[in-house]
C-alpha positions as CSV (number, residue, x, y, z in Angstrom):
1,X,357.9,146.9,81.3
2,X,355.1,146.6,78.8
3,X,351.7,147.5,80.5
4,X,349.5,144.4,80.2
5,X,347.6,144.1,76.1
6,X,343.7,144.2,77.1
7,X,341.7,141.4,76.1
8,X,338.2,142.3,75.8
9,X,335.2,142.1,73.4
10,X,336.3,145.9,72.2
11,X,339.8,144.0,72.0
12,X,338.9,140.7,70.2
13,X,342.7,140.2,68.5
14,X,345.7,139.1,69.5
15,X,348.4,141.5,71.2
16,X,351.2,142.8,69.1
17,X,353.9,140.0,68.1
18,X,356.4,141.5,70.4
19,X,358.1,140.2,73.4
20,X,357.5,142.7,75.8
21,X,353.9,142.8,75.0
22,X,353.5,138.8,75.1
23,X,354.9,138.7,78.2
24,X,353.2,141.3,79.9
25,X,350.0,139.5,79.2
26,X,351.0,136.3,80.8
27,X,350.8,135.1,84.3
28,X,354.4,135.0,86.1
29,X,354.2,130.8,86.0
30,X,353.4,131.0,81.9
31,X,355.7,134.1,81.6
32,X,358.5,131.3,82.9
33,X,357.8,129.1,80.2
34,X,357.8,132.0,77.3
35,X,360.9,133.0,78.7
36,X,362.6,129.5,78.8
37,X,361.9,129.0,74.6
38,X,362.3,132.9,74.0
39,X,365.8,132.7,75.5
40,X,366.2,129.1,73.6
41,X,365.1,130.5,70.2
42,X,367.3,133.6,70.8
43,X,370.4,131.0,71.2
44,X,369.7,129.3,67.9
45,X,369.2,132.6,66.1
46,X,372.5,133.9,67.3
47,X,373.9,130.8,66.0
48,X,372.2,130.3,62.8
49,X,372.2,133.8,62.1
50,X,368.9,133.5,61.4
51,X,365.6,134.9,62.9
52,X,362.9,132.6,61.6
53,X,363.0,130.6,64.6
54,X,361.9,134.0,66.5
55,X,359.5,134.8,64.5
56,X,358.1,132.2,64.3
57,X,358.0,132.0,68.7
58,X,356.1,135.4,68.8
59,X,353.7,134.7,66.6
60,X,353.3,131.4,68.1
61,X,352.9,133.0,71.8
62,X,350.6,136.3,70.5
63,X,348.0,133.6,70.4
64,X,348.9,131.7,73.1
65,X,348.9,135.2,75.6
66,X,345.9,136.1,73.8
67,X,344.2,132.6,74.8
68,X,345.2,133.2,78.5
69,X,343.5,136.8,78.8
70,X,340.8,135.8,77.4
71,X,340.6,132.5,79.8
72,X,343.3,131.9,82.3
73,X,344.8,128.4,82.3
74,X,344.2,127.7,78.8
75,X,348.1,127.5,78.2
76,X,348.3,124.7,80.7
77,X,345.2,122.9,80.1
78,X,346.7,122.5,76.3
79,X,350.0,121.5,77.3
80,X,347.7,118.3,79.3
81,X,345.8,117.9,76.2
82,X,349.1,117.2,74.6
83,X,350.0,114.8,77.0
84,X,347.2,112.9,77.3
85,X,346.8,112.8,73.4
86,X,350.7,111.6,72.9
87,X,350.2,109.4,75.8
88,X,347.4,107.4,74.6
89,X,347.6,108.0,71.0
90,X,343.0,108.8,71.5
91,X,341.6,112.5,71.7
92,X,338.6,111.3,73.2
93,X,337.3,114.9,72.7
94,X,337.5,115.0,68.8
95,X,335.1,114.4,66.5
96,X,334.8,111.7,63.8
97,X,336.0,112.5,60.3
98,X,332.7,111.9,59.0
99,X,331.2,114.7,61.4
100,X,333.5,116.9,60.3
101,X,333.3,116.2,56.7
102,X,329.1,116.9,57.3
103,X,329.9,120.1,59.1
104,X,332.3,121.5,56.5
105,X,329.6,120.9,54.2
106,X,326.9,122.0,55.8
107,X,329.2,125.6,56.3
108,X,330.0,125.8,52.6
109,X,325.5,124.8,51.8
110,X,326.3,121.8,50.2
């Protein structure tokens, strides 16, 4: 077994983009869903012969295990998010275009 990836300020990145590590930084309930789409991507690789799909799950869940270190329950409170956005078709949470569009220009001094 991995030992856990330390998140901390001396730390600021995401753990390596292998499985062992991702899951050793992940709670056993979050750990159940990385397990459930590593097995499923392994499946379609062995099929396709074709490792993209992998790839492309580790890098996805580096973040994602990096996200729960740094504050637990994030992977859960973004699968709601989801939800509630897909559900309603509204992220009541976002900003308007137009505050956006001022804020990228006020970052670039325009």
């Amino acid at each position: 077994m991995a030992a856990p990836y330390p998140a901390s300020s001396t730390n600021p990145v995401p753990p390596p983009a292998d499985a062992a590590t991702i899951r050793a930084c992940l709670t056993p309930r979050v750990a159940a869903e990385f397990d459930a789409e590593w097995e499923l991507a392994l499946d379609r690789a062995k099929s396709s012969h074709d490792l993209t799909e992998v790839f492309e799950l580790l890098h996805k869940w580096r973040h994602l295990a990096h996200a729960e270190q740094l504050s637990p329950g994030t992977y859960f409170s973004l699968l709601a998010k989801t939800e509630q956005i897909t559900s309603t078709g509204q992220n009541p949470a976002a900003a308007s275009l137009e505050d956006m569009q001022a804020l990228i220009r006020r970052r670039l001094g325009r």
